[in-house]
C-alpha positions as CSV (number, residue, x, y, z in Angstrom):
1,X,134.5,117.2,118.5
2,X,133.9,114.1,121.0
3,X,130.3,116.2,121.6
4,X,129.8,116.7,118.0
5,X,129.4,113.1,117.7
6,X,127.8,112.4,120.7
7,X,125.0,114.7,119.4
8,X,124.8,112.8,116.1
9,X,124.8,109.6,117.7
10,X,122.0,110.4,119.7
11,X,119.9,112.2,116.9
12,X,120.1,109.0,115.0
13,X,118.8,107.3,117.6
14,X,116.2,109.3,118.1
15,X,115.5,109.2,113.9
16,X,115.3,105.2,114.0
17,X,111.3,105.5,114.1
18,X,111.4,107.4,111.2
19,X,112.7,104.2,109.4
20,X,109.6,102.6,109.7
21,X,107.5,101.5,106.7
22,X,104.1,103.0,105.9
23,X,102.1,100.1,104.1
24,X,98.5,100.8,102.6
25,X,95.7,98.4,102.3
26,X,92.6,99.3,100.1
27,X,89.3,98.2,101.3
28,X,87.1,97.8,98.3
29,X,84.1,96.5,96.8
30,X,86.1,94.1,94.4
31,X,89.4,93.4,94.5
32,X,92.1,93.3,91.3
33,X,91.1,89.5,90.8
34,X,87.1,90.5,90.8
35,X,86.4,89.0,94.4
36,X,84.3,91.0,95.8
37,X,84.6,92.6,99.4
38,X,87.9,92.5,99.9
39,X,91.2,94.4,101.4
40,X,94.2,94.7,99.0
41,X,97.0,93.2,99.5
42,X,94.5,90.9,102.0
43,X,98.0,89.5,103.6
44,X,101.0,91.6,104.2
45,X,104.2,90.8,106.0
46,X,105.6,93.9,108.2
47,X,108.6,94.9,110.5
48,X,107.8,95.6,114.2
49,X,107.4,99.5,114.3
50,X,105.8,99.6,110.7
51,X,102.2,101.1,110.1
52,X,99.6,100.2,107.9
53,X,96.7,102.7,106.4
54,X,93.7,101.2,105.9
55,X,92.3,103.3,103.1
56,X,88.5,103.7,102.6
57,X,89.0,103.8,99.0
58,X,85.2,102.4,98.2
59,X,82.6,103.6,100.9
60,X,80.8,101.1,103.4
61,X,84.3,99.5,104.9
62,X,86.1,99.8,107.6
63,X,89.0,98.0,109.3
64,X,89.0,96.0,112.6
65,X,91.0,94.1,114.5
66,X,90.1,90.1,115.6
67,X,90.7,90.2,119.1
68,X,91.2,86.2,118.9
69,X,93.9,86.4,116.4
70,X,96.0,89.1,118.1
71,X,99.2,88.5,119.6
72,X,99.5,88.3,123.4
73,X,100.3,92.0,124.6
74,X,99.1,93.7,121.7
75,X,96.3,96.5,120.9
76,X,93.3,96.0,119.4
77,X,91.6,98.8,117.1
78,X,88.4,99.1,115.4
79,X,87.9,102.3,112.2
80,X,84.5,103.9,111.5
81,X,83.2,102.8,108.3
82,X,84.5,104.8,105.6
83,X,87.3,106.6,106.9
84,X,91.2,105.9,107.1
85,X,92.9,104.6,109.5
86,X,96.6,104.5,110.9
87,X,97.9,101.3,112.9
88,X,101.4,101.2,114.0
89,X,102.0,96.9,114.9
90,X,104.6,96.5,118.0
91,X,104.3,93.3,118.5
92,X,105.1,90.2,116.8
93,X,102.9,88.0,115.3
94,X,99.9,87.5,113.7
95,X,97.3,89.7,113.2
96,X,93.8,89.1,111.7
97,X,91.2,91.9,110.8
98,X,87.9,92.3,109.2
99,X,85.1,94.5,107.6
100,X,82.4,94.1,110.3
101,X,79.8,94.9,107.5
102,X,81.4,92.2,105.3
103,X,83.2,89.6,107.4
104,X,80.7,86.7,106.8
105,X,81.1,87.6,103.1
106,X,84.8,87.0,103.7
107,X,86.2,90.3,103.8
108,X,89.2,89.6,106.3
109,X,92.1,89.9,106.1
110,X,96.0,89.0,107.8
111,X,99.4,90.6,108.8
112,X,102.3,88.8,110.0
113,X,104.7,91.1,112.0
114,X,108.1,90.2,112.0
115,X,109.3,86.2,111.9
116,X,109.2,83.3,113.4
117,X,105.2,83.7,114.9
118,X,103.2,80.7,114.3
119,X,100.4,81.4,112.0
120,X,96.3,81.5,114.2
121,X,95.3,77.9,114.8
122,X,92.9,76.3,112.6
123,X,90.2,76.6,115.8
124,X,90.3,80.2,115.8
125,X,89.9,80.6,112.1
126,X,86.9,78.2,112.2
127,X,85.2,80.6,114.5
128,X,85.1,83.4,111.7
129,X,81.5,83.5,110.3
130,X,80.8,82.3,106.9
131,X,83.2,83.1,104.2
132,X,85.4,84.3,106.6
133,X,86.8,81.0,107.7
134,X,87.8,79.7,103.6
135,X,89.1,83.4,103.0
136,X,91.1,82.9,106.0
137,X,92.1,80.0,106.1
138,X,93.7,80.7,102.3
139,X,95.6,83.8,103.7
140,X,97.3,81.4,106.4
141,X,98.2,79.4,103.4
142,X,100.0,82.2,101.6
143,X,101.3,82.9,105.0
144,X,103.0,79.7,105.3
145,X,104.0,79.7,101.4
146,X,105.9,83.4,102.1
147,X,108.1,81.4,104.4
């Protein structure tokens, strides 16, 4: 019986992962309010182990990683333009990303892993090229709003 449980406890354990949220983000052409070039949802708050799938649902996108707004410790990863791609987040913290074809039309976009991270610095989100910064800067807002 004792070993019985034992096994249970221990396949549990191994399960945990499997608790982990899948999150999606479109990358489109215009977004639900008519902005164009955007990601949908363009900020999402997620749980350490959680993924998100960037889906190339309208073609010349992809997803990127900002390697200035990228917590301490965690990887970086860049998609091909108009495929899918899988990121599992480990680390706390804030993570930007962009469409390299359409960051300086302000297609960026922000996830905030777990709680408690301080949102990127103005500085860094000044460094974004041209509509980048404003789009930015409004997803820190909502960031600090969710709060």
């Amino acid at each position: 019986m004792k070993t019985a449980f034992i096994g249970l406890l221990v396949a549990a354990s191994l399960a945990a992962p499997a608790w982990a949220a899948d999150h999606q983000v479109q990358m489109l052409n215009k977004d639900s309010e008519g902005r164009p070039m955007q990601f949908e949802p363009a900020f999402l708050r997620i749980e350490p182990g959680d993924t998100v799938t960037f889906v190339a649902t309208t073609k010349g996108h992809n997803s990127e990683s900002v390697a200035e707004i990228t917590p301490e410790g965690a990887e970086t990863w860049k998609g091909k333009i108009n495929e899918e791609i899988t990121v599992t987040f480990t680390e706390e913290g804030f993570y930007a990303y962009k469409c390299q074809p359409h960051v300086g039309m302000g297609m960026v976009g922000l996830i905030q892993v777990g709680e408690g991270a301080e949102p990127p610095a103005d500085e860094l989100v000044q460094k974004l090229p041209g509509k980048a910064k404003a789009r930015m800067a409004e997803l820190v807002a909502e960031a600090a709003e969710a709060d």
